[in-house]
C-alpha positions as CSV (number, residue, x, y, z in Angstrom):
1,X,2.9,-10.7,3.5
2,X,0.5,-7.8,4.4
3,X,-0.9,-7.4,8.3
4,X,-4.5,-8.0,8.9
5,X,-6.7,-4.7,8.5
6,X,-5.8,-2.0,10.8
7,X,-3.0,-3.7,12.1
8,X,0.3,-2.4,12.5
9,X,3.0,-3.5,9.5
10,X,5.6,-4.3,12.5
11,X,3.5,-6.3,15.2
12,X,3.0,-9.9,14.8
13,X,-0.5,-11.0,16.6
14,X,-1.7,-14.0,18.2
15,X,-5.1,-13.3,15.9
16,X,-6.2,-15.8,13.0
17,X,-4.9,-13.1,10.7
18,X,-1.6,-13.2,11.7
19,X,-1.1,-16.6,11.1
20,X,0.9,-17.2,7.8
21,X,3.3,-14.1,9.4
22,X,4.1,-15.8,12.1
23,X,4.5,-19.1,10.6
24,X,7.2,-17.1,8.3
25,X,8.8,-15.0,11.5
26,X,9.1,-18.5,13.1
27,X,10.8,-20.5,10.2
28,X,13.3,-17.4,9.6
29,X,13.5,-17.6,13.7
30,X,14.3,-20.9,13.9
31,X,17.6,-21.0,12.3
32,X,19.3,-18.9,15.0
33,X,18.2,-21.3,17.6
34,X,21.6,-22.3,17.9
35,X,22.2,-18.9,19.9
36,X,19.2,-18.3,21.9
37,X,16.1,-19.8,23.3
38,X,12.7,-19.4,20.8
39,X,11.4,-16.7,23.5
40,X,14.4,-14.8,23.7
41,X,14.9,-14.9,19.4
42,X,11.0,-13.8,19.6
43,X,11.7,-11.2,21.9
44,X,14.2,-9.4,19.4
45,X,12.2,-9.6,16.8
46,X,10.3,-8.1,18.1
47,X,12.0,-5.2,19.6
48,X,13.6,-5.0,16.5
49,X,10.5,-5.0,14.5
50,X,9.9,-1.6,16.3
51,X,12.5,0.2,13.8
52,X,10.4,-1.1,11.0
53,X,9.1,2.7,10.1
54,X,12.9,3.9,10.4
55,X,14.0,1.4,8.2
56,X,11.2,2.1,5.4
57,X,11.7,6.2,5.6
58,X,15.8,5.3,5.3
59,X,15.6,2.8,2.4
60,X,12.6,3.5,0.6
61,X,11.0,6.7,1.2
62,X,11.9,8.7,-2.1
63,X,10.6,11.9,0.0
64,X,12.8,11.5,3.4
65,X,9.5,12.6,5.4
66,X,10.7,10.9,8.6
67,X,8.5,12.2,10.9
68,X,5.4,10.9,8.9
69,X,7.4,7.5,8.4
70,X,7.5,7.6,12.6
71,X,3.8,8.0,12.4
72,X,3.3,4.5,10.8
73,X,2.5,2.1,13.1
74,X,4.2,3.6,16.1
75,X,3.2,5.4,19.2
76,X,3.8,8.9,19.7
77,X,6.8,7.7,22.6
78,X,7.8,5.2,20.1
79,X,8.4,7.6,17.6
80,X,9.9,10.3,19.7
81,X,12.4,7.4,20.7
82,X,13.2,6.4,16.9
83,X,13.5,10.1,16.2
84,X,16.6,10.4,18.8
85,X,18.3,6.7,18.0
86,X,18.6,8.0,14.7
87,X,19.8,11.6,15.5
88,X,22.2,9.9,17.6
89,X,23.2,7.5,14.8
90,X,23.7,10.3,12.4
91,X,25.7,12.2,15.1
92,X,28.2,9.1,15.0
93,X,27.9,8.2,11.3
94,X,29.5,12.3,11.2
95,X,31.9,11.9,13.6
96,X,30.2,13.5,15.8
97,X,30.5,10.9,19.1
């Protein structure tokens, strides 16, 4: 399910165009209720949705650009922060730690 225009691929909106996504975030949601509160489960998503542009650049970006895969959708801090998660994750995935 595509954002509305102009919207970010990782933020889920309160907007009229968001509507069918979060419908869909908040069936997948709802099955970890078990764990945590809906706030708290909407809360990680969230956060998590954050690394959206890290994910896409590490499992589907034929090209490995990963600074123009932190330019989608995220801030410039944002991207500065992915940037050193995942220089720290490949610093352990080497043995580096």
């Amino acid at each position: 399910m595509r954002p509305p225009p102009r919207a970010p691929r990782h933020r889920i909106d309160r907007g009229e165009g968001d509507a069918g996504r979060r419908l869909v975030r908040d069936a997948y949601l709802d099955e970890f209720r078990c764990f945590e509160s809906r706030s708290s489960l909407r809360e990680a998503f969230a956060l998590s949705a954050r690394l959206a542009p890290l994910y896409d650049v590490m499992r589907f970006d034929a090209t490995g650009d990963t600074e123009a895969a932190f330019r989608r959708g995220l801030t410039r801090q944002d991207a500065h922060n992915a940037r050193a998660v995942m220089d720290e994750l490949l610093d352990v995935c080497r043995g580096r730690d």
